[in-house]
C-alpha angles and dihedrals in degrees: 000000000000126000147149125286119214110200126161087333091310104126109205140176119237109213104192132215087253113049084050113124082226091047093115097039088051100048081053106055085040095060092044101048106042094112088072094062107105128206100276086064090256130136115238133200092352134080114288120235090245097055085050090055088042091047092055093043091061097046083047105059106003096052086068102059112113123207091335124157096223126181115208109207116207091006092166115177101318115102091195088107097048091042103065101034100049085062100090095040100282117162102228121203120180138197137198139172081229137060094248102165085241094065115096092190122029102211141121120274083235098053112046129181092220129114111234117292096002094143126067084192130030115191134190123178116190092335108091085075093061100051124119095217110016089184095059079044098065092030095073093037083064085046097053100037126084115249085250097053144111135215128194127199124179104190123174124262127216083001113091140305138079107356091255085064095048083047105043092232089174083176102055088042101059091039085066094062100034084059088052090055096266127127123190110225096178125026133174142170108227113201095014089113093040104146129139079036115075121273116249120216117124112219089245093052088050090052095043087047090052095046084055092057091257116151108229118192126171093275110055115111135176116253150155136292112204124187143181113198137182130189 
């Protein structure tokens, strides 16, 4: 069942495992793929329950933009992004701090090449937690988007990242962008509710969890931030 959040005032909507349109495709490829999960808890050489969340998160809600200019911030190596948007005739650009052979432009999320408001969507998967200033960051996302634009981030919770991310300060996050000129106007926890599929939490993230003062109890499981935000 899905439900609302309510942590430290962030209303959120959980989205559980199994109200989600890929359960059954995932309970699948879980099942059939648990041999691959090491001894640290980690999947190797398959595709992460996170990157799953993340997956269906983009053919949910990127699939559907229509003739959009959309900048992907920190795209990496992984086309999912540019994938779905560039379905319905979207013109993708995409940005990273590396040469990755996706990138069209090698640059910092801070620093940008665009003119203002060049973008009518910004968006940034699993890359706003890794960020050095994550002010300067969305900063220059509101400086490239149009003022009737969108952009949408997924970043990972109880993973890695800033300590509101291993949190899940939902609070602290969204006032970050809120103080950059930013406001969410939809937000939801992918993989909080994940039974019967199997909890995620590699033995190094839950120590790493516990040194920075996080309670950890056995049901705690890493999962996936998605939000929506406006100027």
């Amino acid at each position: 069942m899905g439900g609302f959040l309510r942590k430290r005032d962030a209303n959120v909507k959980i989205v559980s495992c199994k109200d989600c349109f890929k359960f059954q495709r995932c309970l699948k490829y879980e099942t059939s793929n648990r041999h691959r999960i090491n001894e640290d808890g980690y999947w190797r050489n398959c595709i992460s329950p996170i990157r799953r969340c993340v997956n269906a998160i983009c053919e949910k809600y990127f699939s559907v933009l229509n003739d959009l200019k959309v900048l992907e911030v920190g795209c990496g190596t992984v086309k999912n992004v540019k994938n779905e948007i560039t379905k319905n005739g979207c013109k993708w650009t995409g940005v990273d701090k590396k040469v990755t052979g996706l990138a069209t432009h090698v640059c910092k999320v801070e620093r940008t090449p665009f003119d203002d408001c060049s973008f009518d969507c910004v968006i940034g998967c699993e890359t706003i937690q890794y960020w050095k200033d994550v002010n300067a960051g969305l900063t220059e996302v509101r400086r490239v988007l149009k003022d009737d634009g969108t952009a949408f981030f997924t970043t990972s919770i109880h993973f890695c990242g800033g300590l509101e991310f291993q949190k899940g300060d939902f609070a602290v996050i969204e006032k970050n962008f809120e103080k950059n000129g930013l406001f969410v106007t939809r937000s939801e926890l992918w993989r909080r509710l994940y039974k019967p599929l199997q909890r995620y939490l590699p033995e190094p993230i839950r120590r790493n969890l516990e040194r920075n003062g996080i309670t950890v109890d056995d049901n705690l499981s890493s999962c996936v931030y998605f939000c929506e935000v406006e100027k």
